[in-house]
Residue, then its C-alpha position, 0 to 999 in steps of 0.5 A: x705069064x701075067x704082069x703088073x705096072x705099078x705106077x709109084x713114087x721116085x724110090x731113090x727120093x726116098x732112100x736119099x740117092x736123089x735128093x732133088x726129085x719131085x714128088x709125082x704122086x698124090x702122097x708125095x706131094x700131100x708130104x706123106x711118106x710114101x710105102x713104097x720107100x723100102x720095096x727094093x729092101x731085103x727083109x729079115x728072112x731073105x725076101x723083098x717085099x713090096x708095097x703096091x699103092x691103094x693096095x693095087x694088084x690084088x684081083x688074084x683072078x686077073x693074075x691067072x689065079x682062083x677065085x679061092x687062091x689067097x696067092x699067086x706067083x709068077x708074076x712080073x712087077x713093074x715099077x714106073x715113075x713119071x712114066x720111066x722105067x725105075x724097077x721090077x720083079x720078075x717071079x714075084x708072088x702076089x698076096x690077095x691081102x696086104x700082108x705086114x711087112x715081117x719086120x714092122x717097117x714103117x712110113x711115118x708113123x703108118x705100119x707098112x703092109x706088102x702085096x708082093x714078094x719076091x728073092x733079091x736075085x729076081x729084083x732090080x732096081x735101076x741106078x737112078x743115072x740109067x733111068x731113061x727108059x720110058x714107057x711108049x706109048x705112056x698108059x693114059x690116066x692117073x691109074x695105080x696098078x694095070x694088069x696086062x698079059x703077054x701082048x699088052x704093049x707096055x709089057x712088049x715094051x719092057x721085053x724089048x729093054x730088059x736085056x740091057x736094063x740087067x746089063x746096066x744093073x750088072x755093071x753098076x753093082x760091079x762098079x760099086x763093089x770095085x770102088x768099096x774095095x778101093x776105098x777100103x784100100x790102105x794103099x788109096x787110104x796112104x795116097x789120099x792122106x799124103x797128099x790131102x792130109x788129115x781134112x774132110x773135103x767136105x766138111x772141112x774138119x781136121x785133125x792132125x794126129x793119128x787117134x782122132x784122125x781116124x774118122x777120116x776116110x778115103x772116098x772114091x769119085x770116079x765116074x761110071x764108066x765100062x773100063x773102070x776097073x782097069x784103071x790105075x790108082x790115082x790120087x786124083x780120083x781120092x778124097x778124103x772126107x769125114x765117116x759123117x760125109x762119106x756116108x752121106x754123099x753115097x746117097x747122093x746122084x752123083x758120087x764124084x760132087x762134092x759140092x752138091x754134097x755141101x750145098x745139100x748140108x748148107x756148107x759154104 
């Protein structure tokens, strides 16, 4: 089976879910908008496509395919930046020439061409907190794609942690899913006005009548933890905040900080 390691730019740098990271490539530090910022997006017609930066990843040959092949599938894509394990397709089909993303996506003002392509089902993107898996022994040099095959020791490397990387994955997509159903509770939306009443915790705007009250929301700060949806309703897990905020602290690293949220937006 052949493989590909992708050396990349942080992703949740880019879609806001840590928004303190450094830049580790070259563009991120040159301030260009890196292409890779929609690799774990599913597109318009069902698949994710990824980017592959300077368009690494196309020697088709390297990938068990023709000289005359214009694509191969099969393959295994795996992303690292700073040399920790941050995401991969499994099954993925590789294009010898960069493709346009089917629904013209772009970076800055550059049209973002695809080399991969891949079902949601075979795509994981590992919760920024759980990426601490680093590649040992790290590939040495500045490379943007490596080729390997079954014993190539950065993919004995990635067999050996999958099993628990899905894991992880699984049960934060569950997590996620648990806090989205409470927080569109209006039970935890009762118990988090009464006792917080009608006030962004962030922001600090309030109203107190029912009509502009509405943009109030209960959020759900409860840390990541395996019994998370055996616990009991509390209001000490609850904020109340605007639609505005709410949105904004899901992108941020850790759910339940709402200070780091206000920092972030340069409120006192």
């Amino acid at each position: 089976m052949p493989h590909l390691l992708a050396r990349v730019e942080n992703f949740p740098r880019f879609d806001g879910e840590n928004l303190s990271a450094e830049p580790v490539m070259g563009y991120g530090k040159s301030g260009e908008v890196p292409h890779e910022m929609y690799n774990f997006n599913v597109a318009s017609d069902g698949f994710i496509y990824g980017y592959l930066p300077r368009e690494g990843g196309g020697d088709l040959e390297r990938l068990g395919g023709k000289i005359t092949d214009k694509e191969v599938t099969g393959v295994t894509v795996i992303f690292i930046s700073s040399g920790f394990l941050c995401g991969y397709y499994l099954d993925a089909t590789i294009f010898e020439t960069p493709i346009l993303h089917p629904d013209h996506l772009k970076a800055g003002d550059q049209d973002i061409y695809c080399r991969a392509r891949v079902s949601p089902d075979n795509a994981f993107l590992i919760p920024p907190r759980n990426r601490k898996i680093k590649v040992e022994p790290r590939p040495r040099g500045q490379f943007p794609v490596l080729y390997g095959e079954d014993d190539s020791y950065w993919v004995r490397w990635f067999f050996e942690h999958i099993s628990s990387i899905e894991n992880s994955i699984l049960s934060e997509q569950k997590r996620k899913r648990w806090s989205r159903s409470i927080e569109r509770s209006s039970d935890a939306r009762r118990l988090a006005i009464e006792k917080y009443g009608r006030k962004c915790e962030c922001c600090k705007i309030s109203h107190n009548d029912s009509v502009r009250g509405a943009i109030f929301e209960v959020h759900h700060k409860i840390p990541f933890s395996e019994d998370f949806d055996k616990r009991v309703l509390d209001y000490r897990d609850l904020s109340v905040l605007c639609a505005n905020c709410h949105r904004m602290i899901h992108k941020m690293p850790d759910l339940a900080d709402i200070n780091e949220l206000r920092r972030f937006i340069g409120i006192k």
